[in-house]
VOVOLO-960959 format. One record per residue (C-alpha): x, y, z. Coordinates in steps of 0.25 Angstrom, whole numbers, plus 5000, padded with zeros to 4 digits. Example, Ala and Ser with C-alpha at 12.3 -4.5 7.8 and 13.67 -1.06 7.14 Angstrom:
BEGIN
504949825031505549965029
***
This chain:
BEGIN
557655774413558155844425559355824432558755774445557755684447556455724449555155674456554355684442555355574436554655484445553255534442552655454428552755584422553355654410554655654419554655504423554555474406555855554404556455494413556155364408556255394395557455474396558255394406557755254408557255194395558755264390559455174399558655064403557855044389557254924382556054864375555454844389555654964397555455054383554155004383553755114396552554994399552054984415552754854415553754774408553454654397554254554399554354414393555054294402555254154399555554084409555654084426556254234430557054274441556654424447557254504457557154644464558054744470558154884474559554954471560055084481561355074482562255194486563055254480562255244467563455244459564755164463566155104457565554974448563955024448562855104451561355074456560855054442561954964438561754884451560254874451560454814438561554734440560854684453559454654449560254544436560954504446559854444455559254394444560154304438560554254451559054164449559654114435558954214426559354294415559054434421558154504409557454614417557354734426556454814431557054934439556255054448556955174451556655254466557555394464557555504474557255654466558455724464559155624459560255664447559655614434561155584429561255484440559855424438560455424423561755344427560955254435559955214424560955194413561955114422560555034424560455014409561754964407561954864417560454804412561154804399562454724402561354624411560654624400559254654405558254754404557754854413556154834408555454914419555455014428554955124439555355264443555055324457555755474459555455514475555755614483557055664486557755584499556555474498557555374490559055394489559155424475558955294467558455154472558355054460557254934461557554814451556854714449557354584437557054474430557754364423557454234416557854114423558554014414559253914423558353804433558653784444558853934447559953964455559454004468560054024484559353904488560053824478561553814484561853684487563153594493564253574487563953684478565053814475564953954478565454044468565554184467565654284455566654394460566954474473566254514484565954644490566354734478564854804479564654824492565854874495566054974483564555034487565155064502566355124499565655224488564455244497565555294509566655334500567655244505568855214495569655094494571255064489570554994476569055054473568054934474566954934463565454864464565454734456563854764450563754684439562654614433562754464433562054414423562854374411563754284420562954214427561954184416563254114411563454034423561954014424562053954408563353874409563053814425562353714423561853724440562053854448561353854462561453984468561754124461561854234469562354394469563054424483562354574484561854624499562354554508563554494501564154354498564054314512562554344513562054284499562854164503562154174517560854164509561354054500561453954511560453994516559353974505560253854502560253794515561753794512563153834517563753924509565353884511566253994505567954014508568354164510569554154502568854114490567654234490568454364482568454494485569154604480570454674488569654794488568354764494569154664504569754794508568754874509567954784518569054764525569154914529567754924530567354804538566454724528566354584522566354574507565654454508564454544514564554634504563854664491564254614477563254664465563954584455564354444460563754314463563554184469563754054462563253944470563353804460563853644459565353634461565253564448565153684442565853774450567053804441566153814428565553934436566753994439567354004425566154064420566154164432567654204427567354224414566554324416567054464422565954464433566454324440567854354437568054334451567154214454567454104462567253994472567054034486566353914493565353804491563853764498564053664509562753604517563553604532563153734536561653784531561453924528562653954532563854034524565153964528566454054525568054004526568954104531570254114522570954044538570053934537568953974546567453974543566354104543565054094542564454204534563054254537562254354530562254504531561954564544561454724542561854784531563354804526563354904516562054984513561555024500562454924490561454884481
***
């Protein structure tokens, strides 16, 4: 293959087969994508859960990532979140002409890994190569499937009082780490995305809990806005303490200098844990045990005096009401 990307890579031709034969099934192989079929033949047994996305991120590559790890890790994520066991994903590749085959390369095999470690396969797929300056460089679209294996599913309508809010980690680490790269702004500590795929722990949670009500990964938008939605679905008030919600000296200071909340910005491998009080500290020592929700914790409880409404204490005392994002914070993080 040559060193660049060309248009006939995206024609059906001889080129697209080498591409595929020579870069995707070498990373992204199994019995299903081997197969070079129209479409994928699947087998599921019971309800699925199913979500899309589209992946641009910029800088393709940063500190704890890059888009092909993240349009995995993201696309595992959101299925879970439904109660499922992710087992699919389908992936369609947009790239500009011109693009360096060795970061194309880098991209596809840091896709293969990550659907490795989730444990899923990567069963179908599409290439489109366009013009130079149509598409800047590589736009990932995702789509995934899991089995659903608890019932009730967890879902954003179902927080209810009394219940606790828990979360799996910090907040912000993404969002900021994809500004400061994208403007090459340094820090006294570098901050690093915390991309992850989820899976694995909360499939534990999910196996061990006997009732989880809400599962939820904080990405656009933050924790303030996914809570936002929260109560909302739920007709709910989400009631959450500032002194309990972690975040790391890092990105405290770096938003600090800058000007932005952490709690609007994105996290990419953290979630929301909304269940019965009852089984609140059984969540959270299964959380700790793993490396992922090292730095879970209880930050608030649902409440019924103040619907759709996010109600945040102040570390003095006072009271903040959170609403969802206005405009868009930070471009381009996921």
């Amino acid at each position: 293959m040559s060193e660049k990307l060309l248009l006939d890579y995206g024609s059906g031709g001889q080129a697209s087969q080498r591409l595929i034969s020579e870069m995707f099934l070498k990373y992204l192989g199994n019995e299903h994508l081997n197969r070079l079929d129209d479409a994928a033949f699947l087998e599921v047994t019971s309800p699925i859960s199913m979500s899309t996305d589209t992946f641009t991120v910029d800088p393709l590559f940063f500190p704890g990532g890059d888009i092909g790890s993240l349009a995995v890790h993201g696309t595992v994520n959101d299925v879970t979140m439904l109660g499922a066991r992710p087992r699919y994903i389908t992936c369609g590749l947009i790239l500009e002409e011109g693009l360096d085959m060795d970061v194309l390369e880098r991209i596809v095999a840091s896709m293969g890994e990550a659907a490795h470690h989730a444990g899923v396969d990567i069963v179908t797929g599409d290439t489109k190569v366009v013009p130079r300056g149509a598409v800047d460089k590589i736009f990932i679209n995702t789509t995934g499937i899991g089995e659903i294996f608890v019932d009730p599913a967890p879902s954003g309508h179902s927080a209810r009082p009394g219940d606790a809010i828990l979360i799996s980690g910090t907040m912000g680490d993404h969002g900021l780490t994809i500004l400061s790269q994208r403007e090459g702004l340094s820090f006294d500590a570098p901050v690093k995305s915390d991309s992850a795929a989820l899976n694995h722990l909360i499939v534990k949670l999910l196996e061990e809990i006997p009732e989880i009500h809400v599962l939820r990964d904080p990405t656009r938008g933050g924790l303030a806005t996914t809570l936002s939605e929260i109560a909302l679905q739920s007709d709910v008030e989400c009631f959450i303490r500032e002194k309990d919600i972690p975040v790391r000296k890092e990105v405290a200071g770096g938003c600090s200098f800058l000007g932005l909340d952490p709690l609007y910005l994105a996290n990419e491998g953290k979630f929301i844990c909304i269940l019965p009080e009852k089984y609140a500290a059984k969540a959270l020592e299964i959380m700790h045990a793993d490396s992922l929700g090292e730095n879970a914790c209880r930050i608030g409880e649902v409440k019924d005096e103040h619907q759709g409404k996010v109600i945040m204490q102040t570390p003095i005392g006072g009271h903040r009401l959170l609403d969802m994002l206005e405009g868009a914070q930070l471009p381009r993080i996921c």
